[in-house]
C-alpha positions as CSV (number, residue, x, y, z in Angstrom):
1,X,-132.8,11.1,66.6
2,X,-128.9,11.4,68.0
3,X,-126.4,10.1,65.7
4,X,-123.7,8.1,66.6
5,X,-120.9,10.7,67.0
6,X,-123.0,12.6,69.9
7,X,-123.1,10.1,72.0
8,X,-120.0,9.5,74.0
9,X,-120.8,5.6,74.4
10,X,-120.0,5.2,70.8
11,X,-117.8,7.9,69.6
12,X,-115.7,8.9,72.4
13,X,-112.2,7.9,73.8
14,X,-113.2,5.2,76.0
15,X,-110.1,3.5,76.3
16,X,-108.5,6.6,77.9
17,X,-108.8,5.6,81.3
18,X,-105.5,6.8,82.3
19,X,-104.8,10.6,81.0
20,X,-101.0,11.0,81.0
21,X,-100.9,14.8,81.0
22,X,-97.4,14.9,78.9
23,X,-98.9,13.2,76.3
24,X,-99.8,15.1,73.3
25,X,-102.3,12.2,72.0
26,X,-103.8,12.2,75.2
27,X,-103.9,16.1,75.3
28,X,-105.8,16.1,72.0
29,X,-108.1,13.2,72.8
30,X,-109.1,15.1,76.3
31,X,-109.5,18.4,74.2
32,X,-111.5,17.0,71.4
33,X,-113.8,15.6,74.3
34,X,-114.3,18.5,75.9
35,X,-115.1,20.7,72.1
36,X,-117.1,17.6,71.3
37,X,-118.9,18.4,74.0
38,X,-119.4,21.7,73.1
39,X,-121.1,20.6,70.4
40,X,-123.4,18.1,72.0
41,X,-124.3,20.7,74.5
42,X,-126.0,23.0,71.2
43,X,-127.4,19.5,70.1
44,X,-129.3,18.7,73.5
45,X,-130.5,22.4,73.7
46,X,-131.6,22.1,69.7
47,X,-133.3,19.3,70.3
48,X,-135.0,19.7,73.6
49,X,-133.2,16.8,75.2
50,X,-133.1,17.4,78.7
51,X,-132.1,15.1,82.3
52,X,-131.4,11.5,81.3
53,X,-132.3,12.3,77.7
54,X,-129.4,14.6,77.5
55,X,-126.2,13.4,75.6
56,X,-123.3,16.0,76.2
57,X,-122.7,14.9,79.7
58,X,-120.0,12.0,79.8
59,X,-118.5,14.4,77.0
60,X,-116.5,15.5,80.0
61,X,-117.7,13.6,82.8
62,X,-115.4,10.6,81.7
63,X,-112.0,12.9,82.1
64,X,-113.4,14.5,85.7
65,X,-114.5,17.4,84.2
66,X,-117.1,19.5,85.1
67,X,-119.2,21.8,84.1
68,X,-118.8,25.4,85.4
69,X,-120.8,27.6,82.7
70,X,-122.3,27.3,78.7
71,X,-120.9,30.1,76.5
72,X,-124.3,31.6,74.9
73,X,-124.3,33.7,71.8
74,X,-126.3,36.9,72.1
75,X,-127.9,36.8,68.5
76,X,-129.3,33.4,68.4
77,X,-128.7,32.1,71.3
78,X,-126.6,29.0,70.9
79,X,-124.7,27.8,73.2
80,X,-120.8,28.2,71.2
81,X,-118.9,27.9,74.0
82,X,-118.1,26.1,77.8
83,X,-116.0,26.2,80.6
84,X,-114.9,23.5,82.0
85,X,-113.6,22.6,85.4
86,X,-111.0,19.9,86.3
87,X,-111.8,18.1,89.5
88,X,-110.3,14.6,89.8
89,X,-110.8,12.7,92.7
90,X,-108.8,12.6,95.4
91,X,-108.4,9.1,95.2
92,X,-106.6,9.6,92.0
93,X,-102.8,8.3,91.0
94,X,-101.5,10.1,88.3
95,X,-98.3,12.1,88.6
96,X,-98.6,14.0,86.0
97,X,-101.7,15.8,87.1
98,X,-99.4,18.8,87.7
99,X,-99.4,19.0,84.0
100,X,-103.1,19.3,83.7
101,X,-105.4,22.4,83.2
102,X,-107.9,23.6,86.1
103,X,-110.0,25.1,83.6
104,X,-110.5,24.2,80.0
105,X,-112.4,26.8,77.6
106,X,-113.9,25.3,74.6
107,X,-115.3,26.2,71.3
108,X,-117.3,24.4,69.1
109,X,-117.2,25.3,65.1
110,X,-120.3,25.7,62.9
111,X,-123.4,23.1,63.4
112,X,-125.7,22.7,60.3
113,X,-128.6,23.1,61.4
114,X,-131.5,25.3,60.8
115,X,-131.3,27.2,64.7
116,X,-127.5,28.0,64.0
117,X,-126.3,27.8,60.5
118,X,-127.2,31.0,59.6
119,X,-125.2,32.8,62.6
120,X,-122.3,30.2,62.4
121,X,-121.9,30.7,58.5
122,X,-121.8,34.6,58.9
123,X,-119.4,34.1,61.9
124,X,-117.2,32.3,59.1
125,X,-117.1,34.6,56.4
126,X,-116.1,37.2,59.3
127,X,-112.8,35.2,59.7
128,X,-112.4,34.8,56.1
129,X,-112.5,38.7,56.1
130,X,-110.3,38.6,59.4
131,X,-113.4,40.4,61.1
132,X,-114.3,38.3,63.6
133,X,-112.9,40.1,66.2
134,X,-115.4,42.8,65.5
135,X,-118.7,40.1,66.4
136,X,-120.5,39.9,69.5
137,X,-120.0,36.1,69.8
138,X,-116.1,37.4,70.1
139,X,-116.7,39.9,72.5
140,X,-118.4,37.9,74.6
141,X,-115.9,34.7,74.4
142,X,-112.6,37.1,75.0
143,X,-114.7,39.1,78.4
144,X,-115.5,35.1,79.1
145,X,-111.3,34.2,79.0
146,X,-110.5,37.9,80.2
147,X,-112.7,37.1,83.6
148,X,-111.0,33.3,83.9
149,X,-107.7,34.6,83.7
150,X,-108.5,37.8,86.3
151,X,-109.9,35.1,88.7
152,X,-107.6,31.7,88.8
153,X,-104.7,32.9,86.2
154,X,-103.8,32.6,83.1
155,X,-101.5,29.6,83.9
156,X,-104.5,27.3,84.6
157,X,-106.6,27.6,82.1
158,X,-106.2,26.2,78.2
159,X,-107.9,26.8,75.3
160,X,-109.4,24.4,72.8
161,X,-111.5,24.6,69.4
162,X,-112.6,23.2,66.4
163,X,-113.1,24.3,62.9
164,X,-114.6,28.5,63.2
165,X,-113.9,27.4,67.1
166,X,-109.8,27.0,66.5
167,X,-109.8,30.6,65.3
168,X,-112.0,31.7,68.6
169,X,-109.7,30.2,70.9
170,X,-106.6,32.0,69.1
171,X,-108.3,35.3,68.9
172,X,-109.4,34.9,72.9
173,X,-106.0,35.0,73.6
174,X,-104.4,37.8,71.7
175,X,-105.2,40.3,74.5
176,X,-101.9,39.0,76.2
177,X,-98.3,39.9,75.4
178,X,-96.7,37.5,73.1
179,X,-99.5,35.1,73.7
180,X,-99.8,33.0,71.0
181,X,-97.7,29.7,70.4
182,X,-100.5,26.6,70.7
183,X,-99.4,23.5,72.2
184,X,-100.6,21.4,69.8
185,X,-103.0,22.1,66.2
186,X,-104.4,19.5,64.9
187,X,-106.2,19.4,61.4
188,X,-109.1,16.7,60.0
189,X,-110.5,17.9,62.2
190,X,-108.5,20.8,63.6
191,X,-108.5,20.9,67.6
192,X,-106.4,23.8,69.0
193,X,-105.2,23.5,72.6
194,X,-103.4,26.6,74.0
195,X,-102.2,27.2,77.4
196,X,-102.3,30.6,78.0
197,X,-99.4,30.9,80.3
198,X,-97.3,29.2,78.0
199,X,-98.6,31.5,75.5
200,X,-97.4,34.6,77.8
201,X,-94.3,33.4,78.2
202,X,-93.5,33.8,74.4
């Protein structure tokens, strides 16, 4: 059975009907959607939910987000990862959408259960040992970012993760110059959001 913080009905930011982009709150609540989502999307596949029985959807539905492709990890095959694609309607008021991403790239961090634990628990100690840049879940997240960037730029994509996730989204961006400064980190729990052309600009 789904507990209460998968499904978006219950847990998520519903009163966030208006995103103002400048906002850091309103930053972080978008971002912690989208890496809740993440997480929801490993849930559904976990647990064999599919169509209308499928929870991660309005993860990033509710903020016009879609979904362009699931992050997969190549040992265990959990989905760790997503990019998402911003498309707002053209209907839409909000002048601040300047300010917004056209591609987020989450992660999720470790899930407790029996299909992922394992992998997601080794993945940790590699950062503890600062040796996650030597996994194939890393590999395959910084090829994921290097691609993005190659194809729209890196000034339209951010980056956003939670826990083992926050250190992913840092270590998918060190590949360029004087990358590094987040927008925002936030801990309990810790969401990182970086723009990557802010980043570059460092």
């Amino acid at each position: 059975m789904a507990s209460e913080r998968e499904c978006f009905d219950l847990s998520g930011p519903l009163h966030l009907t208006y995103v103002d982009w400048d906002n850091a709150y309103h930053r972080k609540s978008v971002a912690a959607s989208l890496v809740q989502g993440v997480y929801v999307l490993e849930k559904d596949r976990q647990e064999r939910r599919e169509g209308p029985d499928a929870l991660a959807l309005p993860w990033w539905a509710f903020f016009h987000f879609k979904l362009f492709c699931s992050l997969v990890d190549d040992v265990d095959s959990s989905i760790f990862g997503a990019i998402y694609e911003f498309k707002p309607p053209s209907s839409m008021c909000n002048d601040t959408l300047h300010r917004s991403p056209r591609y987020v790239i989450a992660f999720r961090g470790t899930i407790t259960k029996a299909d992922s634990v394992s992998r997601d628990i080794k993945l940790g100690i590699h950062f503890v040992r600062n040796g996650l840049h030597q996994t194939s879940r890393a590999e395959i997240a910084i090829q994921a970012v290097r691609n993005m960037v190659a194809t729209v730029g890196a000034s339209n994509i951010w980056l956003a993760g939670h826990s083992l996730g926050s250190a992913m989204a840092m270590l998918t961006g060190k590949p360029w110059p004087r990358l590094a400064y987040l927008l925002s980190l936030f801990s309990s729990p810790s969401i990182c959001i970086c723009s990557i052309e802010r980043l570059r600009q460092k």
